[in-house]
N, C-alpha and C positions, 0 to 999 in steps of 0.2 A: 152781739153783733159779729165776732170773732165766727162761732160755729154759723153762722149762715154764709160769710165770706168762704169759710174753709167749705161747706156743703155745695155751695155756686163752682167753687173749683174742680171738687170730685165730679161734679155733673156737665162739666165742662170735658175733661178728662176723659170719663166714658166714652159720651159723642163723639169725642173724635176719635173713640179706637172700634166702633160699631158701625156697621150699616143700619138702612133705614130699614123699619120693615116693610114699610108697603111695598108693592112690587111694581107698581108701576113709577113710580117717581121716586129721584133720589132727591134732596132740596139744595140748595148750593149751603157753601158750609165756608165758614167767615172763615179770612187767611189769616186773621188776628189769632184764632184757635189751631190752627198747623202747628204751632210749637209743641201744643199738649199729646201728639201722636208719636206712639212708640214708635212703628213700622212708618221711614219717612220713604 
C-alpha cells in the first residue's frame, strides 16, 4: 500500500509541474495540489 501512496504522490507532483497537452483546453487544477509546484 506504501508504494501506491508514494506512486499517487509522484503523479501528483508531475501535473502540477506540466501543462496539458491538448491545445485547446487547459482543465482547472485543484489548489489542494499547488503545494507540489516547484515554479510558484
Amino acid at each position: 500500500m506504501k508504494c501506491l501512496n508514494v506512486l499517487a504522490l509522484l503523479l501528483v507532483m508531475q501535473t502540477a509541474n506540466s501543462a496539458c497537452i491538448w491545445v485547446a483546453h487547459q482543465p482547472e487544477f485543484p489548489e489542494a495540489a499547488n503545494k507540489f509546484k516547484f515554479n510558484k
